[in-house]
The first five atom37 places (N, CA, C, CB, O) and aatype in JSON, in Angstrom:
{
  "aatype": [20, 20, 20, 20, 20, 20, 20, 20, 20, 20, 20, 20, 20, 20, 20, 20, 20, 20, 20, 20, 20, 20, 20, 20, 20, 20, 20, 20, 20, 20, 20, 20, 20, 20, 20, 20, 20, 20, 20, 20, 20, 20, 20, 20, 20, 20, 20, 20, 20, 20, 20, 20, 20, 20, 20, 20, 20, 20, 20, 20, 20, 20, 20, 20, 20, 20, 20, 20, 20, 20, 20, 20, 20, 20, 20, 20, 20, 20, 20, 20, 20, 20, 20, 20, 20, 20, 20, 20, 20, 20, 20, 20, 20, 20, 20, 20, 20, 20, 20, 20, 20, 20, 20, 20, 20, 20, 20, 20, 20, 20, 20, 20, 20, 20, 20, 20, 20, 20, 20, 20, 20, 20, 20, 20, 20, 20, 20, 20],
  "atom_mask": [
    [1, 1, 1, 1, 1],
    [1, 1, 1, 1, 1],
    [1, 1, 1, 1, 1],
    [1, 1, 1, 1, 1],
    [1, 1, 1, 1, 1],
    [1, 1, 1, 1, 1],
    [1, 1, 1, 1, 1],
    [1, 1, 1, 1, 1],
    [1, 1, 1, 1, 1],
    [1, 1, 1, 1, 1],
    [1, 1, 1, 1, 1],
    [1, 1, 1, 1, 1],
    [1, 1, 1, 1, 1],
    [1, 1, 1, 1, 1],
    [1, 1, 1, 1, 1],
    [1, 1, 1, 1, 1],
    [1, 1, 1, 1, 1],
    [1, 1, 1, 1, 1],
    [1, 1, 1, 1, 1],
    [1, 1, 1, 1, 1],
    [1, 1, 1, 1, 1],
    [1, 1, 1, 1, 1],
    [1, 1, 1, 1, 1],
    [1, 1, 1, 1, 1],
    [1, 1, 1, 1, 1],
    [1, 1, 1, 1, 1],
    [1, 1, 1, 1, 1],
    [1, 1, 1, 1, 1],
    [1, 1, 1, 1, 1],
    [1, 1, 1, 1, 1],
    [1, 1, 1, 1, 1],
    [1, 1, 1, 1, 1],
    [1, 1, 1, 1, 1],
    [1, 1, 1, 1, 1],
    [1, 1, 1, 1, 1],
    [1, 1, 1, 1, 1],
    [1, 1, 1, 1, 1],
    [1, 1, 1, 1, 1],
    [1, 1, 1, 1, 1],
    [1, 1, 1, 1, 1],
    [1, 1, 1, 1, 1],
    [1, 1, 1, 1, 1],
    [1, 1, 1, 1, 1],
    [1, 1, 1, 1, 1],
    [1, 1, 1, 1, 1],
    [1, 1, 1, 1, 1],
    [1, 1, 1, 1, 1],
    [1, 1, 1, 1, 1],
    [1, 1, 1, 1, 1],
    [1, 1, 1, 1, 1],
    [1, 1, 1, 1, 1],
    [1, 1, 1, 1, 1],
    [1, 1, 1, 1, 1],
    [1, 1, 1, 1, 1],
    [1, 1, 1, 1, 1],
    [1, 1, 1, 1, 1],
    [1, 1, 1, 1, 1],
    [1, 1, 1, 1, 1],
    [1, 1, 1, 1, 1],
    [1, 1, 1, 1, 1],
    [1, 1, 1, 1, 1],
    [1, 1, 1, 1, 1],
    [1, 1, 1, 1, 1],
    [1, 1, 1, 1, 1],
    [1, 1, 1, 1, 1],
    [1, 1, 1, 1, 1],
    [1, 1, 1, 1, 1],
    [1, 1, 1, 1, 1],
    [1, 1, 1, 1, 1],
    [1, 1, 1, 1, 1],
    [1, 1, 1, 1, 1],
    [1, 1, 1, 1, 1],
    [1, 1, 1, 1, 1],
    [1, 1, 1, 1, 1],
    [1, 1, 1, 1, 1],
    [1, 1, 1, 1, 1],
    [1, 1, 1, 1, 1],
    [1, 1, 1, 1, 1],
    [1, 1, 1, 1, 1],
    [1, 1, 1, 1, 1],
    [1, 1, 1, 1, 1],
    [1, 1, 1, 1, 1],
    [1, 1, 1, 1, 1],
    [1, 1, 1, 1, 1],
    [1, 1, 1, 1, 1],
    [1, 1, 1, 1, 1],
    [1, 1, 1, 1, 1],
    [1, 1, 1, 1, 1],
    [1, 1, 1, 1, 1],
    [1, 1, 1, 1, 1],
    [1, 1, 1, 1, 1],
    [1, 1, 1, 1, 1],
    [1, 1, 1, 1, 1],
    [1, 1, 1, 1, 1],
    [1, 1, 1, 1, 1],
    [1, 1, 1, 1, 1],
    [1, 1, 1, 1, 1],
    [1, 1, 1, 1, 1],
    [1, 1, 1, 1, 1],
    [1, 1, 1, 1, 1],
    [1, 1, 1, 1, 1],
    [1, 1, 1, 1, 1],
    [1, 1, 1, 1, 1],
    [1, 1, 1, 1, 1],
    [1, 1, 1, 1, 1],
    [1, 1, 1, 1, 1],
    [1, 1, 1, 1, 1],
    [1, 1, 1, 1, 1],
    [1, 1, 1, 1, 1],
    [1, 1, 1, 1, 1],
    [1, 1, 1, 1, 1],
    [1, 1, 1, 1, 1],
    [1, 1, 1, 1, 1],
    [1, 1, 1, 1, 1],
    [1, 1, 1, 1, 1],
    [1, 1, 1, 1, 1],
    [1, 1, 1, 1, 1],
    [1, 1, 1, 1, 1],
    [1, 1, 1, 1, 1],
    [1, 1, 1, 1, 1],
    [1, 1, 1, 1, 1],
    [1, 1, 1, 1, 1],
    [1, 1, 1, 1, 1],
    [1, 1, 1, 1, 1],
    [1, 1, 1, 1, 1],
    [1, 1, 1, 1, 1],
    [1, 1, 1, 1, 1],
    [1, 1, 1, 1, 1]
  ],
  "atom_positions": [
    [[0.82, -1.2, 0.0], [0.0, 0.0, 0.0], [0.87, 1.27, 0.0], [-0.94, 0.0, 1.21], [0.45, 2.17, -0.73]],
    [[1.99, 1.51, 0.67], [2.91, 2.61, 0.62], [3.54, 2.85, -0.64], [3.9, 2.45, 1.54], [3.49, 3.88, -1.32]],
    [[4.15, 1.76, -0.89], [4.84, 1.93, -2.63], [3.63, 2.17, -3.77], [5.75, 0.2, -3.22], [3.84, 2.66, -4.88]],
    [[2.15, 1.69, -3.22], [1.45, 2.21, -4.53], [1.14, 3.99, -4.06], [-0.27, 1.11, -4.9], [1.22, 4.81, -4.97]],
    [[0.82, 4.44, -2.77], [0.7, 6.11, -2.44], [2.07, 6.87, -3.2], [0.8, 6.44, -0.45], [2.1, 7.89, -3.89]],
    [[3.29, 5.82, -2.73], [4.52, 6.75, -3.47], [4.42, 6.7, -4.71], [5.97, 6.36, -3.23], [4.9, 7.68, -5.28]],
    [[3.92, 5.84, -5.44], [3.85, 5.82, -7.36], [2.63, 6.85, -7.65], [3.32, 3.91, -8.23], [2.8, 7.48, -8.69]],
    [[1.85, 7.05, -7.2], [0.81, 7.77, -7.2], [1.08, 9.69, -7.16], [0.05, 7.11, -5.96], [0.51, 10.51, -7.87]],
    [[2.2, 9.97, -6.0], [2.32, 10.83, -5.5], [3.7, 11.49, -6.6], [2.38, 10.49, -3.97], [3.74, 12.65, -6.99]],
    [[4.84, 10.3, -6.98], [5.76, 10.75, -7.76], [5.53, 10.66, -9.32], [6.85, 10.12, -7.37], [6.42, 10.76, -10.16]],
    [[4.07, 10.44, -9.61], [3.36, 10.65, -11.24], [2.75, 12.1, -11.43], [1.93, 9.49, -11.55], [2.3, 12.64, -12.43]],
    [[2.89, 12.57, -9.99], [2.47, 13.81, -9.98], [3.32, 14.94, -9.71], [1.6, 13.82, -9.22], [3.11, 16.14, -9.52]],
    [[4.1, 14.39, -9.75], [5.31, 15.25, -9.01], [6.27, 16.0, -10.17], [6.37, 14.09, -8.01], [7.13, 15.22, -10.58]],
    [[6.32, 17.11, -10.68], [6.67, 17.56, -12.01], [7.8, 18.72, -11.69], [5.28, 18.12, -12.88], [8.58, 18.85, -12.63]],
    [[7.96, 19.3, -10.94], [9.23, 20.47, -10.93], [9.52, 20.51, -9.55], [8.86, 22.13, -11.5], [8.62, 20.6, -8.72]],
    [[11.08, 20.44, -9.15], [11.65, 20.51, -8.13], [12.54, 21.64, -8.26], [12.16, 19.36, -7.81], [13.41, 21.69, -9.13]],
    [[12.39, 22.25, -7.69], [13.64, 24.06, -7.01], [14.52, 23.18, -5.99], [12.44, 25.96, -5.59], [14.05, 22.48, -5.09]],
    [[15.91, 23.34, -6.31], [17.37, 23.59, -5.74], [17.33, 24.63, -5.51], [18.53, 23.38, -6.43], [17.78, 25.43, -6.32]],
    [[16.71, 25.12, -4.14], [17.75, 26.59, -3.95], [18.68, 26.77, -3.1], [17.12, 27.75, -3.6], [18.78, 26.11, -2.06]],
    [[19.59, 27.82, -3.51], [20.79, 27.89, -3.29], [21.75, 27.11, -3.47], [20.87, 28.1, -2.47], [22.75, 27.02, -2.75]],
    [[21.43, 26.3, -4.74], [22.04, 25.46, -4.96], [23.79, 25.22, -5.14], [21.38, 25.27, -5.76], [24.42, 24.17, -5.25]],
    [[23.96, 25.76, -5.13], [25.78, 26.3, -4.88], [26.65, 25.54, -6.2], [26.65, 25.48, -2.95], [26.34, 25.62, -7.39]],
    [[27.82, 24.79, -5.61], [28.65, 24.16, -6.73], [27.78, 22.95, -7.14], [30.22, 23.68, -6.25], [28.21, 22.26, -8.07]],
    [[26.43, 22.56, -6.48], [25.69, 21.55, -7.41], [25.82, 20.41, -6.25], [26.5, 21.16, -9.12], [24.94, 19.61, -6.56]],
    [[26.36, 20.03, -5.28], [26.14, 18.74, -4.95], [24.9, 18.28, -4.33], [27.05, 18.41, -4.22], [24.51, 17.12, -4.2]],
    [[24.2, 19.61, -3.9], [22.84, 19.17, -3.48], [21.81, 18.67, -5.24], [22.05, 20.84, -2.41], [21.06, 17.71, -5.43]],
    [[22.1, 19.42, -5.88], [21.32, 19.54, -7.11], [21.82, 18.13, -7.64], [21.65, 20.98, -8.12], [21.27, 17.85, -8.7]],
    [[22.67, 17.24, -7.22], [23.36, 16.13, -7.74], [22.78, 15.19, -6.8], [24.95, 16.22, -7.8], [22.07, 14.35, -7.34]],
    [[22.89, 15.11, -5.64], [22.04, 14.1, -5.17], [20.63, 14.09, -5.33], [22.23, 13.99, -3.99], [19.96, 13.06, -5.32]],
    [[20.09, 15.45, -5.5], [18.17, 15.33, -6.21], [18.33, 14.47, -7.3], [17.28, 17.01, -7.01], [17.52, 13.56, -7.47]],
    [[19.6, 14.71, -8.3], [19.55, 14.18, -9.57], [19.59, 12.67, -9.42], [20.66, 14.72, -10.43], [18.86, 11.83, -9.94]],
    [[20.64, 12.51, -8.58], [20.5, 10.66, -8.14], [19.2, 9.96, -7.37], [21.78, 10.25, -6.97], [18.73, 8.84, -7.6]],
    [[18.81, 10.8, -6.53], [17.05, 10.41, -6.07], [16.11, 10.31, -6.74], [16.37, 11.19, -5.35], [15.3, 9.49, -6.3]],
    [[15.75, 11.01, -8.04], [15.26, 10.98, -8.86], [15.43, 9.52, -9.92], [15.58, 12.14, -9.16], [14.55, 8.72, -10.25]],
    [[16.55, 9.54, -10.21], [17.2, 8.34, -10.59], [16.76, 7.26, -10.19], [18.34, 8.29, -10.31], [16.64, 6.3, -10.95]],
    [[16.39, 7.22, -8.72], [16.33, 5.53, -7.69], [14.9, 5.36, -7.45], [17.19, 5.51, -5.84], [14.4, 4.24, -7.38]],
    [[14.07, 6.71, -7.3], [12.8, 6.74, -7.15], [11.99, 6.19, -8.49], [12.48, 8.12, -6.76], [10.83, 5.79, -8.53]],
    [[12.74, 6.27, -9.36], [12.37, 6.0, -11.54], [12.51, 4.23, -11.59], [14.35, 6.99, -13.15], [11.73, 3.41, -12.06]],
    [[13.95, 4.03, -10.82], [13.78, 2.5, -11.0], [12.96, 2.04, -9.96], [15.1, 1.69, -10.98], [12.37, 1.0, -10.24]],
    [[12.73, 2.53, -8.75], [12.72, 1.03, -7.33], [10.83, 1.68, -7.43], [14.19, 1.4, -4.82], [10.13, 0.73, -7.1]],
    [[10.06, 2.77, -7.72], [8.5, 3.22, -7.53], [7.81, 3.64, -9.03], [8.42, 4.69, -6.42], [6.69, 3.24, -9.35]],
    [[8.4, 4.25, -9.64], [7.6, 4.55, -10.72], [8.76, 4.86, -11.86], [6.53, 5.82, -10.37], [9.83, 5.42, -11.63]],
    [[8.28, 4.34, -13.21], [9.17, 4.14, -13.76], [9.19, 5.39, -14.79], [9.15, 2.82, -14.17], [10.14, 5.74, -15.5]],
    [[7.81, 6.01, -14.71], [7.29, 7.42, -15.72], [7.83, 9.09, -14.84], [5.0, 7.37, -15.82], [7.6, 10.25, -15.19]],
    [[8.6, 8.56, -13.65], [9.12, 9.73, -12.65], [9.9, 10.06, -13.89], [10.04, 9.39, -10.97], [10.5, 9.23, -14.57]],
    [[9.81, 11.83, -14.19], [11.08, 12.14, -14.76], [10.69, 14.07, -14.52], [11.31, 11.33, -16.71], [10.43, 14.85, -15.44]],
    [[10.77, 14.34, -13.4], [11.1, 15.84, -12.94], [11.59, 16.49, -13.44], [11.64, 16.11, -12.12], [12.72, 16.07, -13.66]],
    [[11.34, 17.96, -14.05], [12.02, 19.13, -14.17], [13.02, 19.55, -13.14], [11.13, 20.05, -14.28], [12.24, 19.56, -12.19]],
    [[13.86, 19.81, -12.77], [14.99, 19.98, -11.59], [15.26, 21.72, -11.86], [16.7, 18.76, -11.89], [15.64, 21.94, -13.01]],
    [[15.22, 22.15, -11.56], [14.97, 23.34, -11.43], [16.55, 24.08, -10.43], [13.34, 23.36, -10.69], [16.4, 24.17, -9.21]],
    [[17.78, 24.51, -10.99], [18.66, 25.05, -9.86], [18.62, 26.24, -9.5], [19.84, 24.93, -10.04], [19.65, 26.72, -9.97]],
    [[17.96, 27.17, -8.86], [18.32, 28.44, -8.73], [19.66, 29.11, -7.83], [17.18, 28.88, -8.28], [20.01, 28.43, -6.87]],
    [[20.41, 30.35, -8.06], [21.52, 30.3, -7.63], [22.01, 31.6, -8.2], [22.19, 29.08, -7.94], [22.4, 31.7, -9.37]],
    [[21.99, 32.51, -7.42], [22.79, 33.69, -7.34], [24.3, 34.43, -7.99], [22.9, 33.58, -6.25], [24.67, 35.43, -8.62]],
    [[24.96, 32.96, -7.24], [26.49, 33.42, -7.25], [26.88, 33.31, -8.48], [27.48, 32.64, -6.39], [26.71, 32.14, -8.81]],
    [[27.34, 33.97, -9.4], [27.98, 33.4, -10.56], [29.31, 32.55, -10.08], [28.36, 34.62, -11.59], [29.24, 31.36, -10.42]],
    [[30.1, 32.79, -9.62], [31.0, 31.98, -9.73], [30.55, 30.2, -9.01], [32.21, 32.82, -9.05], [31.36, 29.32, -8.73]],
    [[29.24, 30.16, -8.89], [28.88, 28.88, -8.51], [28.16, 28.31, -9.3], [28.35, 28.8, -7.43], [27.72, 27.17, -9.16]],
    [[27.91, 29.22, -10.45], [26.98, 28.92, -11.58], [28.03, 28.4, -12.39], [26.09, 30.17, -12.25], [27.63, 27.51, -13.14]],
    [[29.26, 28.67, -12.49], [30.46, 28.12, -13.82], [30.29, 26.6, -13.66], [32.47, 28.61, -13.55], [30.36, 25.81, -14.61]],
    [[30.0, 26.16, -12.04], [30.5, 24.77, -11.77], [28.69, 23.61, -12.38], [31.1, 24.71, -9.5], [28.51, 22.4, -12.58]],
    [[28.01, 24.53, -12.42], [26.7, 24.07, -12.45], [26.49, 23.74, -14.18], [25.61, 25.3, -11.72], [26.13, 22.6, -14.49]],
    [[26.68, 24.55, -15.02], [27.05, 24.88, -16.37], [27.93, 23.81, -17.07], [27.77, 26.19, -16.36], [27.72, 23.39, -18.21]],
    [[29.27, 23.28, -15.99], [29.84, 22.29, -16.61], [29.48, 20.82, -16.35], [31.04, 22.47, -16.41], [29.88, 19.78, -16.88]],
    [[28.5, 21.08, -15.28], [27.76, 19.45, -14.91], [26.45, 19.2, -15.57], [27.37, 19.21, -13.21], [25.88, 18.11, -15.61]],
    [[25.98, 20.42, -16.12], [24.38, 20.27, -16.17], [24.46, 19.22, -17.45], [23.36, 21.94, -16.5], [23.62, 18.36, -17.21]],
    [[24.88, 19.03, -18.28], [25.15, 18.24, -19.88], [25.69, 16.87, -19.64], [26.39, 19.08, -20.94], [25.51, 15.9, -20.37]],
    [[26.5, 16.9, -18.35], [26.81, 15.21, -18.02], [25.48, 14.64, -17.56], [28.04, 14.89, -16.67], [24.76, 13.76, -18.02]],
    [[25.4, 15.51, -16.43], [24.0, 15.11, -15.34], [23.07, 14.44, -16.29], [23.07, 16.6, -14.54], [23.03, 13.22, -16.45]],
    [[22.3, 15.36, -16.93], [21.26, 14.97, -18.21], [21.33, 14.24, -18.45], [21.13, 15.35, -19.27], [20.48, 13.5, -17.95]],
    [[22.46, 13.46, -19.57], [22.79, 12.1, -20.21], [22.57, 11.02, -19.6], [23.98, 11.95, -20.53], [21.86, 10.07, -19.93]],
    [[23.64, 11.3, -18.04], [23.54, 10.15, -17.41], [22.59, 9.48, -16.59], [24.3, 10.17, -16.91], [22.32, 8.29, -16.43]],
    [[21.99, 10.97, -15.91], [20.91, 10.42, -15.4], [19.55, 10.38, -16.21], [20.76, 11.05, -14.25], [18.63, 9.75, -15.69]],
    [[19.4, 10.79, -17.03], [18.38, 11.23, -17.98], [17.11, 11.69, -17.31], [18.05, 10.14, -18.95], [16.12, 10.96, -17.24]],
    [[17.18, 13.06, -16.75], [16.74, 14.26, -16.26], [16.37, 15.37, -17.22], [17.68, 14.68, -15.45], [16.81, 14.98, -18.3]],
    [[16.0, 16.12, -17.33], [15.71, 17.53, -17.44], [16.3, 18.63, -16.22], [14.16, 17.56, -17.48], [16.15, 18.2, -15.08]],
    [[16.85, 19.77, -16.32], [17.55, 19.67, -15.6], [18.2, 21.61, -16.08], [18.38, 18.11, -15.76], [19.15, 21.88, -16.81]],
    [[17.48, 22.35, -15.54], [17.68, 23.77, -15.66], [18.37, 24.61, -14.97], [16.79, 24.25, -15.62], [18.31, 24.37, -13.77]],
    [[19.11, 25.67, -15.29], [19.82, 26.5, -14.25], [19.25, 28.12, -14.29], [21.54, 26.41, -14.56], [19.13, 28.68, -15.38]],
    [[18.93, 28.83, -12.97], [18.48, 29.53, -13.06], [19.31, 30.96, -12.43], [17.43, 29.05, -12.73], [19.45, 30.73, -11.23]],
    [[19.77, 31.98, -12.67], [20.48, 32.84, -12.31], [19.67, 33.89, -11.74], [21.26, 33.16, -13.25], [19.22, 34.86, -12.35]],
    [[19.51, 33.57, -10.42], [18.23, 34.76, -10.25], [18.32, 34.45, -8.31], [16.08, 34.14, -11.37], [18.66, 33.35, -7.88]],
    [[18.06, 35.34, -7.59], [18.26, 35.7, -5.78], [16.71, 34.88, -5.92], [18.37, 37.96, -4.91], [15.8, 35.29, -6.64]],
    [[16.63, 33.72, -5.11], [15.12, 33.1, -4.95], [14.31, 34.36, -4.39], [15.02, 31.65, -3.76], [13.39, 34.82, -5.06]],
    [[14.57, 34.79, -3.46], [13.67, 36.04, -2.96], [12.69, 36.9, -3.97], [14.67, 37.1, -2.38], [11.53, 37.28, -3.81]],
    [[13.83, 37.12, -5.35], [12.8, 37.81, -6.36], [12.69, 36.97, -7.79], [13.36, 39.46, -6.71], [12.73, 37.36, -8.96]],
    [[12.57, 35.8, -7.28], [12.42, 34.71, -8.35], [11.29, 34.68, -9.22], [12.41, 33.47, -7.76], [10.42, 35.04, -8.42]],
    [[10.81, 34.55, -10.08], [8.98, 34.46, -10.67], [9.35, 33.48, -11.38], [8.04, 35.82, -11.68], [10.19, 33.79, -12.23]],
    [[8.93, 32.03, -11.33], [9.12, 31.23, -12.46], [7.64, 30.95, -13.02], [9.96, 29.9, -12.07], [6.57, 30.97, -12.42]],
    [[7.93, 30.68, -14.31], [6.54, 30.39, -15.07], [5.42, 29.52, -14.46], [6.85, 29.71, -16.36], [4.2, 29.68, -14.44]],
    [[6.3, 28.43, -13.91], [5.56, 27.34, -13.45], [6.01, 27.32, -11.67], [6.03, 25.85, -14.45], [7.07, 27.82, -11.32]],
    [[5.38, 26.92, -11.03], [5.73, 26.87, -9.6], [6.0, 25.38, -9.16], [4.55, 27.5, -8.72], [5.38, 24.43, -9.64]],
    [[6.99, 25.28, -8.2], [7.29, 24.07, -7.24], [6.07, 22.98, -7.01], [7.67, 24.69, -5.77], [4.87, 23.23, -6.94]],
    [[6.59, 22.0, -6.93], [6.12, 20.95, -6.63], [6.44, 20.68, -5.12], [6.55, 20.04, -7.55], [5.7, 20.57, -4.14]],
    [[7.78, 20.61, -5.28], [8.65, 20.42, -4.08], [10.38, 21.2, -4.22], [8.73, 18.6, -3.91], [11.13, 21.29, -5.2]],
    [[10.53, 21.61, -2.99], [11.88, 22.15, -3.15], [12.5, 21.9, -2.0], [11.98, 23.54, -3.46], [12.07, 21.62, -0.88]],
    [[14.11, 22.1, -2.64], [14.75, 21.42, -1.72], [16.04, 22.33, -1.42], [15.03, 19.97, -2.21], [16.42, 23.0, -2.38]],
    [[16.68, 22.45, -0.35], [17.59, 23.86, -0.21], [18.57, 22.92, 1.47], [16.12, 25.98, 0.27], [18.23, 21.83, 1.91]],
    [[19.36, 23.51, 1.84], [20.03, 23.45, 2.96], [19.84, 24.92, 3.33], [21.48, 22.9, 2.82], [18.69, 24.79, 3.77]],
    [[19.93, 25.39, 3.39], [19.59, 26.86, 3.76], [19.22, 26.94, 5.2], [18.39, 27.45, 2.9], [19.54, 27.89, 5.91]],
    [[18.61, 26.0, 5.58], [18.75, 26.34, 6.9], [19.56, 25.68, 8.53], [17.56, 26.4, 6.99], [19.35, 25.84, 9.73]],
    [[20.67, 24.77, 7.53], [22.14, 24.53, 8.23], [21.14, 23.67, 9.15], [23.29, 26.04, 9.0], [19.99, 23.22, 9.11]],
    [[22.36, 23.7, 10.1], [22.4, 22.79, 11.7], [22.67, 24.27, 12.63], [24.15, 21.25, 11.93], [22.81, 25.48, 12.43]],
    [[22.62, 23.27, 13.8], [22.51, 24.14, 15.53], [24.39, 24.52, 15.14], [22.02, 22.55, 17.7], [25.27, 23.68, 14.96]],
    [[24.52, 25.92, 15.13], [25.76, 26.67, 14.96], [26.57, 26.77, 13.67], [26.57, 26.19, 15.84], [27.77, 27.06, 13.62]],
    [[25.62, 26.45, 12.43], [25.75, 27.04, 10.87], [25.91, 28.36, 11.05], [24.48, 26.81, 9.84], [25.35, 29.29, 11.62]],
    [[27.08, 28.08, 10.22], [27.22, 29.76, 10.04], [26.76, 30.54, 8.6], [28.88, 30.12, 10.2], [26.89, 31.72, 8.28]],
    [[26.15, 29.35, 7.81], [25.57, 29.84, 7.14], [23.88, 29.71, 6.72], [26.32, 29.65, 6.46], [23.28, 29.62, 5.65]],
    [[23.47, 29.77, 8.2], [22.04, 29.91, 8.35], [21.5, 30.88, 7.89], [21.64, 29.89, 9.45], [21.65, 31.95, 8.47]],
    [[20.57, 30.78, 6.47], [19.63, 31.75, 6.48], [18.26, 31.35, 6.02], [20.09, 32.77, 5.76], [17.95, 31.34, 4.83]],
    [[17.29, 30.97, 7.18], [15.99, 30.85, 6.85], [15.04, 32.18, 6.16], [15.46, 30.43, 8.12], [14.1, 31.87, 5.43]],
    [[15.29, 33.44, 6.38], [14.51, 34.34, 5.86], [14.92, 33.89, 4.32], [14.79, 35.92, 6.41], [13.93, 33.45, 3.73]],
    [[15.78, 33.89, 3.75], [15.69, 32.91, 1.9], [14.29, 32.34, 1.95], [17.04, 31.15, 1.6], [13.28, 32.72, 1.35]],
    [[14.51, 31.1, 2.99], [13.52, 30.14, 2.74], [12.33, 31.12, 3.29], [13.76, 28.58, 3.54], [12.05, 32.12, 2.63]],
    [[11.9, 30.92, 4.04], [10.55, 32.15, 4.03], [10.57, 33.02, 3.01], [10.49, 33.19, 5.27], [9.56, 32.59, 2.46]],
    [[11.0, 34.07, 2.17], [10.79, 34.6, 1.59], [10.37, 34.08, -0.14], [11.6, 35.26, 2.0], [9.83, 34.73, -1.03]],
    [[10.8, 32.87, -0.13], [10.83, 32.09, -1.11], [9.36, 31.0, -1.04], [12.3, 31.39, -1.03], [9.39, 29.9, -1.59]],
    [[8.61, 31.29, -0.58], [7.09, 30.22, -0.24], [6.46, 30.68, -1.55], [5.85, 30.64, 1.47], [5.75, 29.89, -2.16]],
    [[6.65, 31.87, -2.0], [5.78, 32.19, -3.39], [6.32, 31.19, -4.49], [6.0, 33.9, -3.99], [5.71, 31.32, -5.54]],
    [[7.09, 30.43, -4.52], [7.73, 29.51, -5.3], [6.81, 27.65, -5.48], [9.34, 29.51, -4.47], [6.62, 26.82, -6.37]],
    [[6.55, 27.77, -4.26], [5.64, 26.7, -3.85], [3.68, 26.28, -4.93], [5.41, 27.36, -2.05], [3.27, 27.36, -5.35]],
    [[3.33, 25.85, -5.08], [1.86, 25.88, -5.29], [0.99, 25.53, -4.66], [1.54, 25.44, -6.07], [-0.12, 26.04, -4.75]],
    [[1.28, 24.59, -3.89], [0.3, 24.07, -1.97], [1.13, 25.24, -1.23], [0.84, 21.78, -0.86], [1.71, 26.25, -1.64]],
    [[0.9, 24.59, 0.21], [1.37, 24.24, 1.24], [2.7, 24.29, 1.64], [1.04, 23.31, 1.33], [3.29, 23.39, 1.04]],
    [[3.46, 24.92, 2.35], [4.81, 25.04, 2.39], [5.23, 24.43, 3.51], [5.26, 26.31, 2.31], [4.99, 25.08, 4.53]],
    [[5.87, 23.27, 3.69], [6.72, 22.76, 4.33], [7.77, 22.25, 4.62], [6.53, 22.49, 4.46], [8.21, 21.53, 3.72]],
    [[8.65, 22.33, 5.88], [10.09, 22.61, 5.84], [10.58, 20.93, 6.91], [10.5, 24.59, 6.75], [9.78, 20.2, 7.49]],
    [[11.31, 20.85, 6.87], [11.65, 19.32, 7.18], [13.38, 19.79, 8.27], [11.95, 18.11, 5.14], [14.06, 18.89, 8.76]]
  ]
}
């Protein structure tokens, strides 16, 4: 009964936001989850991946993975140059996924991103 709610839930599941996605390794393990969720629950999973990301110099590293990523994992798989805060994308989140808000003594905690970024969402916004 769980694996048929998860096939159900990931046939519906169409654009994922990386934000702050940095040199990509978060945006690389979505890409491999995506990957495992396609073979082991539904085999028609194939997500828009969505990276948004500020920094240019973190965008060079994103630019030279995005064309492997694709192939190998066979994704879709976008980069977006834009502060999530004043983001407008055509289409809105499904689900998104960010570190942004670290551990107990990150020094690079910043939840106001993530709050300010809920207009990105199309439900319900929840943080894990």
């Amino acid at each position: 009964m769980f694996a048929l709610s998860l096939k159900l839930y990931f046939e519906y599941l169409s654009i994922v936001f990386v934000l702050g996605a940095g040199q990509g390794p978060l945006v690389h393990c979505t890409i491999r989850a995506t990957r495992t969720i396609r073979n082991d629950y539904c085999s028609i999973f194939r997500p828009k991946i969505v990276a948004v990301e500020k920094n240019p110099k973190a965008l060079d590293f994103l630019y030279m993975n995005r064309q492997d990523w694709s192939i190998i994992y066979n994704v879709y798989f976008d980069i977006v140059h834009e502060d999530m805060r004043r983001y407008q994308p055509i289409e809105k989140a499904d689900m998104v996924i960010s570190e942004l808000l670290g551990g107990f003594g990150c020094n690079e905690l910043s939840p106001e991103c993530l709050d300010a970024s809920t207009h990105l969402m199309k439900g319900a916004f929840y943080s894990f």
